[in-house]
C-alpha positions in Angstrom: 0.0 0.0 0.0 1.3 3.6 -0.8 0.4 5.2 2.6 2.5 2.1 4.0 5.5 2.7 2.1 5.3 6.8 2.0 4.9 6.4 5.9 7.8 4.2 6.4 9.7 6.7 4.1 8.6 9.3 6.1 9.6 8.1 9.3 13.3 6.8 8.3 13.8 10.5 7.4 17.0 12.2 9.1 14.4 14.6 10.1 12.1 12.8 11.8 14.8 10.4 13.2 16.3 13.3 14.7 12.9 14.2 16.2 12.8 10.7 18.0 16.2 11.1 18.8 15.2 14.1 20.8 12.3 12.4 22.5 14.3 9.6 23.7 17.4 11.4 24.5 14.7 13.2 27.2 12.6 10.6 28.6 16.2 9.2 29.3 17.6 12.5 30.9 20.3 12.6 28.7 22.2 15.9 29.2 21.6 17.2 25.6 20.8 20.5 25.5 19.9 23.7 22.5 20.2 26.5 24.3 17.1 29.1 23.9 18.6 31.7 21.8 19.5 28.9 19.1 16.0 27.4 19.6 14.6 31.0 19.0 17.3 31.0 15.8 16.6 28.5 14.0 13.0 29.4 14.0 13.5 32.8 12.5 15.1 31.4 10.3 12.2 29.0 9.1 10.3 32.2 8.8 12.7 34.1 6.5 13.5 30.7 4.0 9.7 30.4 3.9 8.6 33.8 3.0 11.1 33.9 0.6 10.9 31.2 -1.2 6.5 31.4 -1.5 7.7 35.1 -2.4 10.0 33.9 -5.6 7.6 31.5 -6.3 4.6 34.3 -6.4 7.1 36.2 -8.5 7.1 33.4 -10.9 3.4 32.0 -11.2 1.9 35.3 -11.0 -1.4 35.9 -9.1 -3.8 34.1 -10.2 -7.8 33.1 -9.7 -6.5 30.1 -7.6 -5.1 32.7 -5.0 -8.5 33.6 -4.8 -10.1 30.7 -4.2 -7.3 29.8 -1.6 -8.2 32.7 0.6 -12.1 31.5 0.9 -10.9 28.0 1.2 -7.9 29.4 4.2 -11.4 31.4 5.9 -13.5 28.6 5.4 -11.5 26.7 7.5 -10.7 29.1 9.9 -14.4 28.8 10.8 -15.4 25.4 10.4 -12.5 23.6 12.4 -12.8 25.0 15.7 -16.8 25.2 15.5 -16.2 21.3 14.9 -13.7 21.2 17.9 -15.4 23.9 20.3 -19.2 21.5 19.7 -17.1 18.5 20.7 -15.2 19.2 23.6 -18.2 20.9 25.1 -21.2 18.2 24.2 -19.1 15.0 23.9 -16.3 15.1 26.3 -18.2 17.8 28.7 -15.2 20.5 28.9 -16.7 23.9 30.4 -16.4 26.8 27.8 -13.7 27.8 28.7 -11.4 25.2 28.3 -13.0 24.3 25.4 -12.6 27.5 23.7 -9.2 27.6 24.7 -8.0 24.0 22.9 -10.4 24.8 19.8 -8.1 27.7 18.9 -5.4 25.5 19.4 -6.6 23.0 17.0 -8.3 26.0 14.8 -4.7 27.6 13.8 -1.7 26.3 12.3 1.7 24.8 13.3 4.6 25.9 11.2 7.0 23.2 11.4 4.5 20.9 10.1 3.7 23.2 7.6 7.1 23.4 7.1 8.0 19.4 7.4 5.3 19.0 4.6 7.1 20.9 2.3 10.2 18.6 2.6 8.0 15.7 2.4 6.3 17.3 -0.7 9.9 18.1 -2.2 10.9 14.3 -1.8 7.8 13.5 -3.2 8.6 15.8 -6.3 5.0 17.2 -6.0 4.6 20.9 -6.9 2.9 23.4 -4.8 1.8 26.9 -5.0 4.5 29.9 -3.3 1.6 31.6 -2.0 0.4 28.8 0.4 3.0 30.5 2.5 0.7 33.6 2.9 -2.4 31.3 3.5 -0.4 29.8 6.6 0.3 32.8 8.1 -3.7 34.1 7.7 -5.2 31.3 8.9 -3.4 31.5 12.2 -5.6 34.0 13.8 -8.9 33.4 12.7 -9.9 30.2 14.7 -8.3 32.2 17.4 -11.3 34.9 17.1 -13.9 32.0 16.4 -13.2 30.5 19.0 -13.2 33.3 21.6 -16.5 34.5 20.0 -17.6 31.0 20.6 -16.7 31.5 24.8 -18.6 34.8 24.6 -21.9 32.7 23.2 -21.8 29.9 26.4 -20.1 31.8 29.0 -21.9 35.0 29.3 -19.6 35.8 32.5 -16.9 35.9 30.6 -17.3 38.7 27.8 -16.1 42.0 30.1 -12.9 40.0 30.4 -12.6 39.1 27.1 -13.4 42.5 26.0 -10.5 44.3 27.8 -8.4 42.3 26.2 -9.8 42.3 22.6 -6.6 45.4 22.2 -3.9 42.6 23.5 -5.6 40.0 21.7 -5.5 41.8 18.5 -1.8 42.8 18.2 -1.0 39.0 19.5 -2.7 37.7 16.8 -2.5 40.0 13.9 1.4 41.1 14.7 3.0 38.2 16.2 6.7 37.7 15.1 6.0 34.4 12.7 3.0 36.3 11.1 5.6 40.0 10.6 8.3 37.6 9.6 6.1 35.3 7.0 4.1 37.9 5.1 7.5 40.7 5.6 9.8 37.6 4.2 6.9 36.9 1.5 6.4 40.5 0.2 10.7 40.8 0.0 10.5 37.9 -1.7 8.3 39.1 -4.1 9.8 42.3 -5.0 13.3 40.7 -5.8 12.6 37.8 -7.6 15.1 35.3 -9.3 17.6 37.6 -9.0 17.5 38.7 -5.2 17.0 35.2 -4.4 20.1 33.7 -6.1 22.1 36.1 -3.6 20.7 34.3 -0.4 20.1 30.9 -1.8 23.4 29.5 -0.5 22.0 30.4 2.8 18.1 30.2 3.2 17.2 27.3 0.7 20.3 25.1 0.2 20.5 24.5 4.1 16.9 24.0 4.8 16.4 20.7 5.4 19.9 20.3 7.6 18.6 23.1 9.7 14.8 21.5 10.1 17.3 18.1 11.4 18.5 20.6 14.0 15.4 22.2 14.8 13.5 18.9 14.9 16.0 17.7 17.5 14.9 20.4 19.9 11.2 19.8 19.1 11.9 15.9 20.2 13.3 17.2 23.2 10.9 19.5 24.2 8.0 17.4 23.3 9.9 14.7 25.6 9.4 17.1 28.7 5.6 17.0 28.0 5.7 13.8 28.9 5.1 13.8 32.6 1.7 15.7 32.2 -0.1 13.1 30.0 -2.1 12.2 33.0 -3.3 15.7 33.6 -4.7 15.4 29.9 -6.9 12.4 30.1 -7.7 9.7 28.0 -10.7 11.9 26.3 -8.1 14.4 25.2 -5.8 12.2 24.4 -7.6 10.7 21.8 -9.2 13.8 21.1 -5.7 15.5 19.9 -5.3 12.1 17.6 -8.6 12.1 16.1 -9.3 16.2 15.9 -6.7 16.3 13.0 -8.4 13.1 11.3 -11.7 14.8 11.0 -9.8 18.5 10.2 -7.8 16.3 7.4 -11.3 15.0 6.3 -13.8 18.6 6.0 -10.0 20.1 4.5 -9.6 17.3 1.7 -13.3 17.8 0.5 -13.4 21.1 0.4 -10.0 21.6 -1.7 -11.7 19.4 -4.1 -14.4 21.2 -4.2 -12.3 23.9 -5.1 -9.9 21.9 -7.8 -6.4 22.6 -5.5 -4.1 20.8 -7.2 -2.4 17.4 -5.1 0.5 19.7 -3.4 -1.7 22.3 -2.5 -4.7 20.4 -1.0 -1.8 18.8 1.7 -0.5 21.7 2.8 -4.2 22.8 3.3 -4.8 19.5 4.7 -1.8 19.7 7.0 -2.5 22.9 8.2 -6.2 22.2 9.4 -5.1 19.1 10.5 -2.7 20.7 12.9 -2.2 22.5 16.3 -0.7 25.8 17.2 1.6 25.5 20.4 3.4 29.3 19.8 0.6 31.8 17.9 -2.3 30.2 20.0 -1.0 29.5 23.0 0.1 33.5 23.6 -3.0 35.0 22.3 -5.4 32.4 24.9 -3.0 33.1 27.8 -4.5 36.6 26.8 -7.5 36.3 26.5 -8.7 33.5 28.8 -6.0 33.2 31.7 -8.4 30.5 33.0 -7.6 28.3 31.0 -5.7 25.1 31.3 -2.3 25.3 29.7 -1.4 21.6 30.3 -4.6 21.0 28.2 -3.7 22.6 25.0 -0.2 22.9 25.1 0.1 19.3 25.9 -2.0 18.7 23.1 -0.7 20.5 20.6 3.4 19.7 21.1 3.2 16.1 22.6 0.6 14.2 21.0 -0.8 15.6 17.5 3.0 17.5 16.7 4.3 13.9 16.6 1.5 12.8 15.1 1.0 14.4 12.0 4.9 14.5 11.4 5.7 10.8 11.4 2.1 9.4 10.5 -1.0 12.4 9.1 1.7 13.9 6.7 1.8 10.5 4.5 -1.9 9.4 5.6 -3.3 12.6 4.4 -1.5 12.4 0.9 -3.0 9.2 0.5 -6.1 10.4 1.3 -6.2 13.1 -0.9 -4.9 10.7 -3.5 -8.2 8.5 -3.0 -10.2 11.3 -4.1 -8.6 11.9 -7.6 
């Protein structure tokens, strides 16, 4: 079967080695150690190499009615996902609003090192994909966000002078975060250069990209590893929830980018962005808006169960999914 072999490819990946690596290395205590300002690094980096490169690509390709149509299918999303998520953490596992609202944006916006891990697996696959995909990462990560705090404001009446003196914070959390500045500034430079302008940092922010995602995978591992010890605070329900959530997302994603004729590169990284969970653009904007919250819920969640997840398993299952429907 293709998922079978794609999956197994997948997972011998120095990448995603380097990701178990990580894990084990911490569950063992091994003294291995990134320090911060690398961790913090590397993922500018990502940022830059990303925006630039769906920047050259724009340059290329030109804009085009499928841009279009990606921005309703990006907002379409961005309501549907956490609605689904919100309805069943509230009426199936019985979460109060709060909570509920809290792990729906989670599982609403995006996570870009999966984003960014499907476009190696994408490359290895020799499957094309559009450059401005990059710019539909970076605005679906703050929608959910809104949906879902609207969604707290609906069931928790108590709640909406709190949320409302926070709407300013919230806003320039979510709108001007440093992944969202970096993306669309890295994007837009990107696009006024072209060929030319990106030749000059090539050597630098594209040769090296998958070596650094090694690196910056290793950390992940590690940090994910340290997550470990609060899997009992999470609960079966969630557990299985944070496993199944990006299933369903994978599904409602893949039928609607057929709907709308994405081509097979495009409809994963869709796919793989619906499917996963924020654990840095979320996390600081529901800390904001609803302190109540349980962070060893969602963060939990997102880094120590559907990260791993989608990276060593959803990346190849979705494919093959989206393959079935061709």
């Amino acid at each position: 079967m293709e998922f079978i072999s794609d999956a197994l490819t997948n997972f011998t990946s120095p990448m995603i080695l380097f990701f178990v690596l990580g894990f084990i290395a911490t569950i063992l205590k091994s003294d291995i150690e990134i320090p911060d300002v690398i961790t913090k690094t590397l993922a500018i980096y990502f940022m830059i190499a990303i925006g630039l490169k769906g920047g050259f690509e724009i340059s290329k390709s030109g804009i085009n009615e499928n841009l279009y149509s990606s921005l309703i299918n990006s907002l379409l999303i961005g309501l549907i996902v956490p609605l689904i998520a919100f309805l069943i953490l509230k009426y199936i596992g019985r979460f109060d609003s709060t909570n509920a609202g809290a792990i729906a944006a989670h599982y609403g916006s995006v996570s870009v090192v999966t984003f960014v891990t499907a476009i190696s697996f994408l490359n290895g696959k020799s499957e094309p994909y559009s450059g401005y995909m990059v710019g539909m990462m970076a605005l679906m990560e703050s929608p959910a966000i809104f949906v879902s705090l609207f969604l707290v404001r609906i069931f928790n009446s108590e709640k909406i002078a709190s949320l409302k003196s926070n709407m300013v914070d919230l806003l320039k959390e979510s709108l001007f975060n440093a992944s969202i500045v970096l993306l669309f500034g890295s994007l837009l430079i990107g696009l006024a250069v072209g060929e030319k302008g990106i030749n000059t940092v090539k050597p630098f922010f594209i040769d090296p990209f998958n070596g650094v995602l090694t690196l910056f995978l290793l950390d992940m591992g590690m940090i994910a590893g340290k997550r470990i010890s609060e899997f009992k605070a999470v609960g079966l329900f969630l557990f299985f929830f944070a496993i199944i959530m990006p299933l369903i997302s994978a599904l409602v994603t893949t039928v609607l980018t057929q709907l709308f004729g994405f081509s097979i590169g495009d409809s994963l990284l869709f796919t793989v962005l619906a499917a996963s969970a924020s654990y840095i653009a979320a996390p600081a904007a529901v800390r904001i808006a609803l302190p109540q919250a349980n962070p060893a819920y969602y963060i939990t969640m997102s880094l120590a169960i559907t990260f791993p997840f989608n990276i060593m398993l959803g990346i190849p299952l979705y494919y093959y999914i989206i393959n079935l429907f061709r």
